[in-house]
Backbone as a ProteinNet text record, in pm:
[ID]
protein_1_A
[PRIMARY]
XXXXXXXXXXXXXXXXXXXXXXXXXXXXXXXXXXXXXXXXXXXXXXXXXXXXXXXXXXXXXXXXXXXXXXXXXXXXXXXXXXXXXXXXXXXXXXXXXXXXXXXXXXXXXXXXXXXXXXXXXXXXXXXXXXXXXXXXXXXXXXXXXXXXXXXXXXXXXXXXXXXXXXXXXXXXXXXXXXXXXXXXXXXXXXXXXXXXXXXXXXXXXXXXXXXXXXXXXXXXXXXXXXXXXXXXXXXXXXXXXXXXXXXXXXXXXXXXXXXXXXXXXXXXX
[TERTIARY]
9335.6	9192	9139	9027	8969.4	8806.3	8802.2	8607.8	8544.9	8463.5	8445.4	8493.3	8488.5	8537.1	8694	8748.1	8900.9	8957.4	9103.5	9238.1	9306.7	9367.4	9458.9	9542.7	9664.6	9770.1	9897.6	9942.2	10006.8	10137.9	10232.1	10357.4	10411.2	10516.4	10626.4	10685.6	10673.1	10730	10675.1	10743.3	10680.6	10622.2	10625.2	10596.5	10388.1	10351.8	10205.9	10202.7	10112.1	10086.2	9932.1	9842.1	9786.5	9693.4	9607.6	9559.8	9432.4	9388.2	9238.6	9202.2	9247.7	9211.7	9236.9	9247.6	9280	9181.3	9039.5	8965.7	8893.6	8794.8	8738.2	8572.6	8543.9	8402.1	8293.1	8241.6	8069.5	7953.5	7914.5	7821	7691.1	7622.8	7503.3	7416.8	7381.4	7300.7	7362	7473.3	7537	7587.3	7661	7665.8	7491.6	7422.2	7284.2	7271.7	7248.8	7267.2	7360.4	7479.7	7584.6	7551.7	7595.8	7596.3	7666.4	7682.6	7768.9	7940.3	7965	8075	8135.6	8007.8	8039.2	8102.3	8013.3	8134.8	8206.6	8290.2	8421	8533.6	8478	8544.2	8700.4	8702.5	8820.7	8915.8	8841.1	8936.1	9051.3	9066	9117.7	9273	9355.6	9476.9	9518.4	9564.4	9580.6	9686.6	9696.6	9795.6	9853.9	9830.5	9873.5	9942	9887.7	9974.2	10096.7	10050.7	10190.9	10290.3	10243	10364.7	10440.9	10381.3	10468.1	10518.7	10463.9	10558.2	10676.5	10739.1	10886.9	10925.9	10786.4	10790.8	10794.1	10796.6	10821.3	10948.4	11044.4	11188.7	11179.3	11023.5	11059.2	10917.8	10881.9	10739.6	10644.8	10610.3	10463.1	10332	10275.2	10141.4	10058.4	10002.6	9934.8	9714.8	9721.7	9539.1	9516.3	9421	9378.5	9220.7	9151.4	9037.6	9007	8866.2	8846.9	8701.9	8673.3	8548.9	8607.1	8531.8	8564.6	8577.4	8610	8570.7	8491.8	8469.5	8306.6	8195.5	8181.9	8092.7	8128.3	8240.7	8289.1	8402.3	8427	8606.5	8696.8	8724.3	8786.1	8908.9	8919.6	9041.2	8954.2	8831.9	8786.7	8715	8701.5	8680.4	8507.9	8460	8378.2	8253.1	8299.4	8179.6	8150.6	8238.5	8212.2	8320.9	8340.7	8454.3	8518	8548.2	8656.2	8830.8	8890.8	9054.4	9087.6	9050.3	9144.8	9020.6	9030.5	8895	8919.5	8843.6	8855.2	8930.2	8966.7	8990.3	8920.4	8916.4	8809.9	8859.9	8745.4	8822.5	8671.4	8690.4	8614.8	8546.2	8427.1	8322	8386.7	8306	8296.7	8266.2	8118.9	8081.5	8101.5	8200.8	8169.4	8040	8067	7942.7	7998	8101	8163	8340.8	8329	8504.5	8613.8	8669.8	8852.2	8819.2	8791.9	8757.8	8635.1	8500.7	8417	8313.5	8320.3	8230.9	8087.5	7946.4	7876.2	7877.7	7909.1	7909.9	7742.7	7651	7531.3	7420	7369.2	7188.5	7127.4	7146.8	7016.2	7159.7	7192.2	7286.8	7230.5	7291.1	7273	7287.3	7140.5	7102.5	7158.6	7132	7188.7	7161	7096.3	7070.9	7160.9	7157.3	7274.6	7400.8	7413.2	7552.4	7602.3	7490.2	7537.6	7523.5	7418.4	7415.2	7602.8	7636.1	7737.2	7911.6	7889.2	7982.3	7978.2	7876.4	7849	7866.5	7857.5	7909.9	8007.9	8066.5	8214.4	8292.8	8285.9	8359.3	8432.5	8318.3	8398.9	8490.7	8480.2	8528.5	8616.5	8685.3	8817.9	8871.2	8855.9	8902.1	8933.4	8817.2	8845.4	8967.7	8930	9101.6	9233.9	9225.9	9358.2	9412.7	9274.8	9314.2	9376.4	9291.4	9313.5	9493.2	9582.8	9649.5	9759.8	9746.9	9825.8	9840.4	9730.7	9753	9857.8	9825.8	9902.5	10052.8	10048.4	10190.8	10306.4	10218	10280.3	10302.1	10202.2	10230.6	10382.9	10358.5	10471.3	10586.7	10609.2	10761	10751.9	10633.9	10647.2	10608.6	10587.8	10593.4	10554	10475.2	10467.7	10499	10499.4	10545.1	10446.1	10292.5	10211.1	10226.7	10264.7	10283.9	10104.9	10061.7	9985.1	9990.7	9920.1	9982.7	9833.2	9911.6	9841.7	9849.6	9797.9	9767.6	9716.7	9709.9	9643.5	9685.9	9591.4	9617.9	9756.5	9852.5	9924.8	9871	9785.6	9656.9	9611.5	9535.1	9383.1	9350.1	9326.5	9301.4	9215.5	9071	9027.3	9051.3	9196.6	9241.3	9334.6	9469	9570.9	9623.5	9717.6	9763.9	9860.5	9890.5	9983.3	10008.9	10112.1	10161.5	10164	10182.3	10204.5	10330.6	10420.7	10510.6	10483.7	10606.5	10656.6	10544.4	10637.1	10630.5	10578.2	10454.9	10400.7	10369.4	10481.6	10532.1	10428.3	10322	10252.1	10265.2	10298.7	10295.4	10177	10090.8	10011.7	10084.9	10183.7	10273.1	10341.5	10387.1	10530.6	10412.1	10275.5	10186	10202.5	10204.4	10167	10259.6	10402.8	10552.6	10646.5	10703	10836.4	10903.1	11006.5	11047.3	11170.5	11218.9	11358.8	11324.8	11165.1	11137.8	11064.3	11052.1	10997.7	11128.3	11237.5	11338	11417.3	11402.2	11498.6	11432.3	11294.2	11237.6	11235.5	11238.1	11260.9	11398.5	11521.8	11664.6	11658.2	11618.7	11616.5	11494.6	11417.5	11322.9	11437.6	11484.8	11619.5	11687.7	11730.3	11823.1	11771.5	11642.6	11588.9	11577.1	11570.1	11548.1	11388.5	11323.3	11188.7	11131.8	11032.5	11017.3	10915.9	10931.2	10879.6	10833.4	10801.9	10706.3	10703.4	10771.3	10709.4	10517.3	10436.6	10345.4	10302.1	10313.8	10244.5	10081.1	10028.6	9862.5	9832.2	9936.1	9832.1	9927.9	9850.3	9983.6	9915	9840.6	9816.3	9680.9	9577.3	9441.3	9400.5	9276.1	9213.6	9289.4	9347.2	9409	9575.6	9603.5	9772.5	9732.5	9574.9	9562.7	9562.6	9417.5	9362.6	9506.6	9540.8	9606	9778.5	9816.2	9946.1	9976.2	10023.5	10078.7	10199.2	10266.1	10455.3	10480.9	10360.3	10355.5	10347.2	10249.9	10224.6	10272.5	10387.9	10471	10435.8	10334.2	10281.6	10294.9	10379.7	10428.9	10387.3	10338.4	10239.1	10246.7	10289.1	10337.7	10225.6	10212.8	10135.1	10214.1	10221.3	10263	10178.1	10160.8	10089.7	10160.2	10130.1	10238.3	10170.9	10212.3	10151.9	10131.7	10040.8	10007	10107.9	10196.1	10240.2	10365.8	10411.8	10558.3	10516.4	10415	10414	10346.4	10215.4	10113.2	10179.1	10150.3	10150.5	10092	9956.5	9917.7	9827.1	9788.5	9680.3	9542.5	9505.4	9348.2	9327.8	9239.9	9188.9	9251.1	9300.6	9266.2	9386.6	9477.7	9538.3	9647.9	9737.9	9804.9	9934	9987.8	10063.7	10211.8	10300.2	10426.8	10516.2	10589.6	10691.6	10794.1	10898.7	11036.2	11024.4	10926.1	10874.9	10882.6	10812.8	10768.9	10913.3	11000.4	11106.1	11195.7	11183.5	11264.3	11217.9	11094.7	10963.8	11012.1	10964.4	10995.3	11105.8	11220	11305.5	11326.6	11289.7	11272.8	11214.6	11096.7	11019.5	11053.8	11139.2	11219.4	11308	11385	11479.6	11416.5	11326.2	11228.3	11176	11131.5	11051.3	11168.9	11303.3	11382.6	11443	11431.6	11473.6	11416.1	11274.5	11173.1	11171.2	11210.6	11153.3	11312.2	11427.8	11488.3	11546.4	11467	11478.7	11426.9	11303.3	11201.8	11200.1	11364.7	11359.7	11448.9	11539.6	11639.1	11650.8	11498.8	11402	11375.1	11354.1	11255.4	11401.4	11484.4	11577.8	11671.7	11667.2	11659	11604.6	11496.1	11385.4	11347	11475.6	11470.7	11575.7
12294.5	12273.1	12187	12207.1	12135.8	12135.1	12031	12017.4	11913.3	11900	11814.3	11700.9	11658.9	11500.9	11486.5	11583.1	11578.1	11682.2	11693.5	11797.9	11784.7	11852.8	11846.3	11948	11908.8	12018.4	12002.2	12067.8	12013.1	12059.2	11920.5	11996.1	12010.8	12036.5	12032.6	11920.7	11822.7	11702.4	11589	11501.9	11348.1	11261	11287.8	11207.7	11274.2	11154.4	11211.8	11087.9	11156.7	11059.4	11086.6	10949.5	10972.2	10885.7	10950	10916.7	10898.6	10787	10738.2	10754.4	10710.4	10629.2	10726.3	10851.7	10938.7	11012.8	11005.6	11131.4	11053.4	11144.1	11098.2	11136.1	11252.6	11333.7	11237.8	11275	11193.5	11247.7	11264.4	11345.7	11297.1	11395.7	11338	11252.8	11208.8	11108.6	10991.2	10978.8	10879.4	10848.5	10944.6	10923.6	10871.1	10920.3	10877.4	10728.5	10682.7	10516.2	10470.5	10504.6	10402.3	10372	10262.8	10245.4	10314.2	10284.2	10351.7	10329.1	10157.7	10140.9	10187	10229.7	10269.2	10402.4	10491.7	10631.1	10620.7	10561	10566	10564.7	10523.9	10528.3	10493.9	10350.3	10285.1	10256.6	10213.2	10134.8	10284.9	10343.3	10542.3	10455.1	10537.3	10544.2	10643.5	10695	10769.5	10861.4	10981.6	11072.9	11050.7	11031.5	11013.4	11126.9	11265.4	11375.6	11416.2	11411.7	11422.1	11326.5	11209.7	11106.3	11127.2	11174.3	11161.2	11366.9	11408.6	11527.3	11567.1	11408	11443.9	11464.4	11408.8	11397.1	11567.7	11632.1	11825.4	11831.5	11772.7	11776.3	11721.3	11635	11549.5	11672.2	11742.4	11854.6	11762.9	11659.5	11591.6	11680.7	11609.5	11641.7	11558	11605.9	11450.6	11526.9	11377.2	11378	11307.2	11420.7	11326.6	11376.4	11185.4	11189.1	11286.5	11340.2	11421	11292.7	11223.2	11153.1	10995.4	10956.8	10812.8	10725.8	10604.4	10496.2	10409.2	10436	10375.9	10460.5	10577.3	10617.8	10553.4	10545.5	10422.7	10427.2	10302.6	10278.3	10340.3	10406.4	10483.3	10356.5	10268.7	10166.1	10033.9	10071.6	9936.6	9958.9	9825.1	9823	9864.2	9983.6	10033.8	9954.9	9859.6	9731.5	9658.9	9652.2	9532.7	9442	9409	9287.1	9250.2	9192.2	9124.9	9152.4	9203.4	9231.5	9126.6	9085.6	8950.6	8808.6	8796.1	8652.7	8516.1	8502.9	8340.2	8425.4	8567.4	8609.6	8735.2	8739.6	8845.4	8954.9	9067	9165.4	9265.6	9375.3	9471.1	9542.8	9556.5	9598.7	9731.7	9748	9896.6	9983.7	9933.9	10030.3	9963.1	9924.5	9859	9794.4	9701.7	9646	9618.2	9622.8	9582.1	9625.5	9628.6	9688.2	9580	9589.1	9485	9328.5	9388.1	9271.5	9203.4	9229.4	9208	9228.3	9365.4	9444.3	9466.8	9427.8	9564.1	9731.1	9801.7	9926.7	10015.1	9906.9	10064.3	9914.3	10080.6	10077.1	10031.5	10054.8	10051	10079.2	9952.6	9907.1	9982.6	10027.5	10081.5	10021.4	10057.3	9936.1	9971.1	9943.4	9915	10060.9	10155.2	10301.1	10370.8	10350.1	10433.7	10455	10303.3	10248.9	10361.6	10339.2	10398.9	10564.2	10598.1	10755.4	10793.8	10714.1	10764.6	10729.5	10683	10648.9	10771.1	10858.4	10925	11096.2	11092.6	11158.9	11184.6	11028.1	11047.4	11006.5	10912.7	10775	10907.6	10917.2	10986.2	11095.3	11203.3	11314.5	11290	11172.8	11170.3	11125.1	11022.3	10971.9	11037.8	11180.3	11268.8	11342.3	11365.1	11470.9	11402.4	11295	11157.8	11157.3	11136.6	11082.3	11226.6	11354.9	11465	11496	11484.8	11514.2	11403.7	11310.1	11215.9	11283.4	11285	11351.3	11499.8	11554.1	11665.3	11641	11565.8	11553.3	11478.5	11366.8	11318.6	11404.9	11487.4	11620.7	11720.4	11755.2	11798.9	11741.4	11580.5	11509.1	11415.1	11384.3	11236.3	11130.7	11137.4	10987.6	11080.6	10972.9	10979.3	10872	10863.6	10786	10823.6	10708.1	10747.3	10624.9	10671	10605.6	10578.7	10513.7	10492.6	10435	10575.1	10578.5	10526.4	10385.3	10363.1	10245.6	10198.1	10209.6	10108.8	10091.8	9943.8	9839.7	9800.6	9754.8	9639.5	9637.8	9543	9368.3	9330.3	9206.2	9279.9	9179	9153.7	9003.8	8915.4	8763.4	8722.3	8842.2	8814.5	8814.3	8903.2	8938.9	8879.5	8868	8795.2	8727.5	8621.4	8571.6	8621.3	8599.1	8651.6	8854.9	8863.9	9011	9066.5	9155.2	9218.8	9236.2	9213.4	9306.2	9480.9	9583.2	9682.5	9757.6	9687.6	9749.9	9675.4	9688.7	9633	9700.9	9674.5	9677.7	9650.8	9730.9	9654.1	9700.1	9588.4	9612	9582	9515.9	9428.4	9307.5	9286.8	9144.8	9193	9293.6	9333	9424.3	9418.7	9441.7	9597	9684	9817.5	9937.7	9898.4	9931.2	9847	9945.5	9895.5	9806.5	9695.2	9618.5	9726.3	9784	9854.7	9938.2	9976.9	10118.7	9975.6	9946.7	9796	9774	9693.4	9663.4	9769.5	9902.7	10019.8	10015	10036.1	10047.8	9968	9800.3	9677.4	9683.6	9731.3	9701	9806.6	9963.4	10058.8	9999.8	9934.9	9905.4	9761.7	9711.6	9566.6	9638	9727.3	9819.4	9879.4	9876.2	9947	9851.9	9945.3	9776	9775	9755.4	9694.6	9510.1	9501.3	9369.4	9454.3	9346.9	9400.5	9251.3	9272.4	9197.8	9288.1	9229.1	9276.5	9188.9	9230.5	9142.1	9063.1	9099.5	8966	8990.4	9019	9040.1	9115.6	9247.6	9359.6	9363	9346.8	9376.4	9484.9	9564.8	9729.8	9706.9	9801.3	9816.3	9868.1	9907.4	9952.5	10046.1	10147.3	10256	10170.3	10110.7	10070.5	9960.2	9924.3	9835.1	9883.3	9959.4	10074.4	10144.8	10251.5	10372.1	10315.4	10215	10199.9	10090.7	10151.9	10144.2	10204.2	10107.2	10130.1	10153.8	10080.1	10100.5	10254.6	10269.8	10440	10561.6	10455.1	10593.6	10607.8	10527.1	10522.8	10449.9	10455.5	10417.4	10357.5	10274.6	10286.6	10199.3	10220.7	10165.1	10178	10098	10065.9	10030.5	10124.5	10096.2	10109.5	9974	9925	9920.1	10012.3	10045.6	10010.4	9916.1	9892.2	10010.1	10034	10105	10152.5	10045.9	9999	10069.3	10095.9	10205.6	10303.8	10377.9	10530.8	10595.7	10458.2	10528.9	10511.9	10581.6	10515.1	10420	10351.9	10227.7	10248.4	10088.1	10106.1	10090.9	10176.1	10198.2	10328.5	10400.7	10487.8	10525.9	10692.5	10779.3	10809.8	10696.3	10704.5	10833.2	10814.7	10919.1	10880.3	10988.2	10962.4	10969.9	10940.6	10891	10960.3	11066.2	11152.1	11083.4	11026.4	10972.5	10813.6	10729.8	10636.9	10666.9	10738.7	10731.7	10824.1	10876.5	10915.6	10805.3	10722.5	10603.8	10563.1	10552.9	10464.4	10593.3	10747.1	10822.5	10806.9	10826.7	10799.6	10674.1	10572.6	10471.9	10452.1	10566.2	10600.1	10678.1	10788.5	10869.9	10765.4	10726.3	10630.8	10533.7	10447.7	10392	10473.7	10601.2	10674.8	10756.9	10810.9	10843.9	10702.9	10617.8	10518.6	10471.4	10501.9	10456.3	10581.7	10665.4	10840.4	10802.6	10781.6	10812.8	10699.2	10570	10469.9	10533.9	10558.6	10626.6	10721.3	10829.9	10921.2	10871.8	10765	10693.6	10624.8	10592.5	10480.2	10590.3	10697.6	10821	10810.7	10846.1	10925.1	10847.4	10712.4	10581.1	10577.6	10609.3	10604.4	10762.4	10839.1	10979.7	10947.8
9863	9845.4	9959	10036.5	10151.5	10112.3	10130.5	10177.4	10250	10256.7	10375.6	10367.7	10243.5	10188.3	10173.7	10101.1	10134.2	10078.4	10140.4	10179.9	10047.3	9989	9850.3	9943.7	9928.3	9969.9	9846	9729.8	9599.3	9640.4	9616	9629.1	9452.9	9447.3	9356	9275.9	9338.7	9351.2	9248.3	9244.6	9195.8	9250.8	9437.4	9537.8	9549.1	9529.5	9580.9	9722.9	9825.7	9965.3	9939.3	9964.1	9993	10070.6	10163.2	10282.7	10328.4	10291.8	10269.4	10384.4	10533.3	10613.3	10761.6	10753.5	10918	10941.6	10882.6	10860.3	11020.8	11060	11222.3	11181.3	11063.4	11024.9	11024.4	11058.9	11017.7	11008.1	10926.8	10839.3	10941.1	11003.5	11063.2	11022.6	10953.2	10875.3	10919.2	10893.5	10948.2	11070.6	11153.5	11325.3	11361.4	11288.8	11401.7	11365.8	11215.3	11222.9	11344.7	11299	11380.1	11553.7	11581.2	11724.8	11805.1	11954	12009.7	12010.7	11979.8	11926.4	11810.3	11695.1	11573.4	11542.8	11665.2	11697.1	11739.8	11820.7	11845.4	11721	11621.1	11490.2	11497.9	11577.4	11608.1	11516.7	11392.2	11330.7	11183.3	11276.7	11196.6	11154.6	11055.6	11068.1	11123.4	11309.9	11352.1	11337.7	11322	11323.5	11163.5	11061.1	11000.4	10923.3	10915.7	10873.8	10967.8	11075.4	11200.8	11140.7	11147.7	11130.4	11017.6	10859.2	10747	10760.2	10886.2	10883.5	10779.9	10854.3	10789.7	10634	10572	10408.1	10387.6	10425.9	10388.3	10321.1	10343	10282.5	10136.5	10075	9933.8	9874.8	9958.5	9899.9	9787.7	9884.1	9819.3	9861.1	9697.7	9742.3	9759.9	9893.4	9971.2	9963	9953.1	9958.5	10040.7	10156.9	10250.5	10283	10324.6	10336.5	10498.1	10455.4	10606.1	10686.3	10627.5	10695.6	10736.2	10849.3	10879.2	10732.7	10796.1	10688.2	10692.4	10859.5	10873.5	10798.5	10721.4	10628.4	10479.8	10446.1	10331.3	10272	10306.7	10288.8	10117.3	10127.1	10004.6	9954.3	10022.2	9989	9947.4	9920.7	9858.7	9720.3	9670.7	9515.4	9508.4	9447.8	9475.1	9389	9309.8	9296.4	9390.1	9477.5	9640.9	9618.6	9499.4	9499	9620.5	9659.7	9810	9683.3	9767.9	9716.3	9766.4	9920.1	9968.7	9923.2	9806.9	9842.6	9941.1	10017.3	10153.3	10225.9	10257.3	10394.4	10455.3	10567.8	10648.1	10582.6	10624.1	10544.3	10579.7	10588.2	10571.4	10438.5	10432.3	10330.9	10219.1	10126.6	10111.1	10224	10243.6	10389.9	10466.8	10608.8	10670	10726.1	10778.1	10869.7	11014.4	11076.6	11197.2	11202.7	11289.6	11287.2	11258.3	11290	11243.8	11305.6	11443.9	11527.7	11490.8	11450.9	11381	11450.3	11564.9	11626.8	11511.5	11552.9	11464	11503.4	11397.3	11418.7	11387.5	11331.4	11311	11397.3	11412.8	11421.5	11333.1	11214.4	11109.4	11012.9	10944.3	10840.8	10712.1	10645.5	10506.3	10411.9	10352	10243.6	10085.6	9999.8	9880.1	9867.8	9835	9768.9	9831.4	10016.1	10104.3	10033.6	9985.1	9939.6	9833.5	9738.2	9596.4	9652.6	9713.4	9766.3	9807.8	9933.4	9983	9840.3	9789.7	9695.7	9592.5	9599.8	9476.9	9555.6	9692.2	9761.5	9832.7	9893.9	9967.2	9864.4	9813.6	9737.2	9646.6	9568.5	9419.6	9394.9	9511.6	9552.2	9554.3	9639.1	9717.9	9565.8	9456.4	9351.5	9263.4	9270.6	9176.4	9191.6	9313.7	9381.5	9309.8	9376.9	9340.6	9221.3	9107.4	8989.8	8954.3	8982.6	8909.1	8952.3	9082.5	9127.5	9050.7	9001.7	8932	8803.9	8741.4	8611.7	8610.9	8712.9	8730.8	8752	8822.5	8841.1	8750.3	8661.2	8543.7	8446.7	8425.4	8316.3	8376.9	8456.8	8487.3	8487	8532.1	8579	8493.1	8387.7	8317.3	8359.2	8524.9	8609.9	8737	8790.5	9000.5	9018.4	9198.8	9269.3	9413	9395	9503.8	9589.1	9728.6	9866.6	9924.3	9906	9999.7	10132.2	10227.5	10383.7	10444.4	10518.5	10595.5	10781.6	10844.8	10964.7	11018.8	11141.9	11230.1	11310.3	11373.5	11555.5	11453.5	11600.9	11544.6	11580.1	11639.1	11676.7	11655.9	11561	11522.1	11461.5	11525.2	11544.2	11415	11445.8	11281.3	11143.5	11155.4	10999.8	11003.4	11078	11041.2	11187.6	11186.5	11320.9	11365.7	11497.5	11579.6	11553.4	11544	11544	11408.8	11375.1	11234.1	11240.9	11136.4	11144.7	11137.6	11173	11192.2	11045.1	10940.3	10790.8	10733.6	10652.5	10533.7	10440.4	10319.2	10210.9	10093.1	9993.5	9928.1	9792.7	9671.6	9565.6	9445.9	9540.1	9464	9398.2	9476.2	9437.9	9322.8	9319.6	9183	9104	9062.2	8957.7	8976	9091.5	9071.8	9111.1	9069.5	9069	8998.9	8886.4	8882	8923.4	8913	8969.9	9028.4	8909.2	9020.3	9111.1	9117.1	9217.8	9347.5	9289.7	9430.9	9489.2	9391.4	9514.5	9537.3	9499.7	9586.2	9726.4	9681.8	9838.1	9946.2	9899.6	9983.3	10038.7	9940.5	10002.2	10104.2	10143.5	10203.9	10287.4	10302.5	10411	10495.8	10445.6	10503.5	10584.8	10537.2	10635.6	10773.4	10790.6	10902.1	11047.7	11107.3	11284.6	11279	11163.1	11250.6	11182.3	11219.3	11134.2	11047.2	10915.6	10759.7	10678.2	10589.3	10528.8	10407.5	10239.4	10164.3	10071.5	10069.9	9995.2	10079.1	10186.1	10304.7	10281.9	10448.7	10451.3	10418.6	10358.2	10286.6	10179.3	10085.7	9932.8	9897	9955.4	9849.2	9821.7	9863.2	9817.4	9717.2	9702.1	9595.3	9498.5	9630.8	9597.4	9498.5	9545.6	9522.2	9366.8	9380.7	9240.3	9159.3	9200.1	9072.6	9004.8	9090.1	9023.9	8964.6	9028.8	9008.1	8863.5	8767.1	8615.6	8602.7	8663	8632.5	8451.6	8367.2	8208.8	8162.5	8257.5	8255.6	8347	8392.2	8515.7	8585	8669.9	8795	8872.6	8958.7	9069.7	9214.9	9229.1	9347.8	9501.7	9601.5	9697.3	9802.6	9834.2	9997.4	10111.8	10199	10349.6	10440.8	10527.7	10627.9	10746.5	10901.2	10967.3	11057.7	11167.2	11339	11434.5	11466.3	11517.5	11642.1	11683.4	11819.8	11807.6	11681.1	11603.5	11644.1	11684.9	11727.7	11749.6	11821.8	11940	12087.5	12180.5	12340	12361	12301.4	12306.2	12222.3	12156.5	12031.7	12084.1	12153.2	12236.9	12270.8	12240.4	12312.1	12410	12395.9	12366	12205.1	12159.4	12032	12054	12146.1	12186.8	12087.8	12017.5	11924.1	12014.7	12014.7	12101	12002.2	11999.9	11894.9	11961.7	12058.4	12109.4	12025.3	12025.5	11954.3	11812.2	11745.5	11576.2	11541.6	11634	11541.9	11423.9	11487.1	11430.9	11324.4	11371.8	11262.3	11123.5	11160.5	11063.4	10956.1	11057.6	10995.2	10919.3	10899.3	10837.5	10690.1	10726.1	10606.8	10528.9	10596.6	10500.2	10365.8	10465.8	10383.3	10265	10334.7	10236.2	10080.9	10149.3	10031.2	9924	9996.2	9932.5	9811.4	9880.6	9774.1	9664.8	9658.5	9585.1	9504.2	9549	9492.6	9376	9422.9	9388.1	9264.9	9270.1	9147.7	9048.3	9069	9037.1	8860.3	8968.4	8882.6	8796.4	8796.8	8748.2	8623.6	8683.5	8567.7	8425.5	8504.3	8388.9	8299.8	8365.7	8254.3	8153.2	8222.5	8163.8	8013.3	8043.5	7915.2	7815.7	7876.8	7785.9	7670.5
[MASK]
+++++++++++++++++++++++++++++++++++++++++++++++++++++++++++++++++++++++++++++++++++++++++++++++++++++++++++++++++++++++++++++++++++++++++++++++++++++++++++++++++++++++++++++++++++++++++++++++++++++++++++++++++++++++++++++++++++++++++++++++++++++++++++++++++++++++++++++

């Protein structure tokens, strides 16, 4: 299923991916607000279907957004709430990029807000929620990865470097403890630097949907850009001799989590 707002591709599986944050679209209404920094639509998770390529071997079904997130962030709490409160952080709709660029012309006011939420926002949620339900009916339980992306600096959001891997559970709340540490001991094993629960413990997406009570599984990975672009600037050239590793990493990671997962289910048959 495709539309402008987002991609459903259904696998077989227990593994759902899904992918708020790679879409580049901008609905004319909106390219004409934004500035000229605001089209560049910098702050993307680039390549992100290339990169989880390798997930074809676990046949997830992944949802992915087709529009920027400078039209409105699908990873935020669609009351406005701040997820991180007392740290920087980006809007529902943005107002400025990572760095804390402004991105529009003519900022969108409160009606825009609720307009585009009732047009981008909900679509993509509907897909999501509907694709969870599906897949619990079938297996009893999912296990949704949320895939995502970003400069490894950025001074305004966190200091110094990022690590490699960021690991997000919502701090233990939105996974299993045994499907959390399968995936942490299989992320130890890898050569990059990692961080479980550091500066990103899991967004909207990893709060909301993830109920280990209710077989829902929910992981956030936050990946440096610097793992498997040629450089994190323009023109976002994706580096395949680079992200093999990174891949492979994620394989391992997601097989471990996939595979507590199913452990847990039968546990409880």
């Amino acid at each position: 299923m495709t539309t402008d707002v987002v991609t459903v591709v259904r696998g077989p599986s227990p593994l759902i991916l899904s992918m708020p944050h790679p879409g580049i679209g901008l609905p004319a209404e909106v390219a004409a607000a934004l500035n000229e920094r605001g089209r560049l639509v910098e702050d993307t998770d680039w390549h992100m279907r290339r990169l989880y390529g390798f997930t074809e071997r676990f046949r997830p079904t992944i949802v992915e957004a087709q529009l920027s997130r400078f039209v409105i962030d699908l990873n935020r709490d669609p009351s406005g709430v701040s997820l991180y409160p007392g740290q920087a952080t980006t809007e529902l709709v943005p107002t400025t990029t990572f760095d804390g660029a402004p991105i529009w012309q003519t900022p969108p006011d409160a009606a825009e807000i609720e307009r585009r939420k009732s047009a981008y926002f909900q679509p993509y949620h509907n897909a999501l929620a509907a694709e969870i339900a599906r897949v619990k009916a079938e297996h009893g339980y999912c296990v949704l990865w949320d895939c995502h992306s970003i400069k490894s600096v950025v001074p305004r959001l966190f200091p110094g470097t990022l690590p490699t891997l960021n690991l997000g559970t919502n701090s233990g709340e939105s996974a299993a403890p045994s499907v959390e540490a399968a995936a942490v001991a299989a992320m130890a094993a890898q050569p990059f630097t990692q961080v479980l629960n550091g500066r990103f413990k899991g967004g909207w997406i990893t709060r909301h949907y993830g109920r280990p009570f209710e077989r829902v599984h929910a992981l956030q990975m936050e990946i440096a850009l610097s793992a498997y672009l040629t450089d994190e600037a323009a023109p976002w050239n994706f580096d395949a001799p680079k992200a093999a590793l990174l891949q492979d990493a994620l394989a391992a990671i997601i097989e471990a989590a996939l595979g507590s997962a199913a452990a847990l289910e039968r546990s409880r048959s």
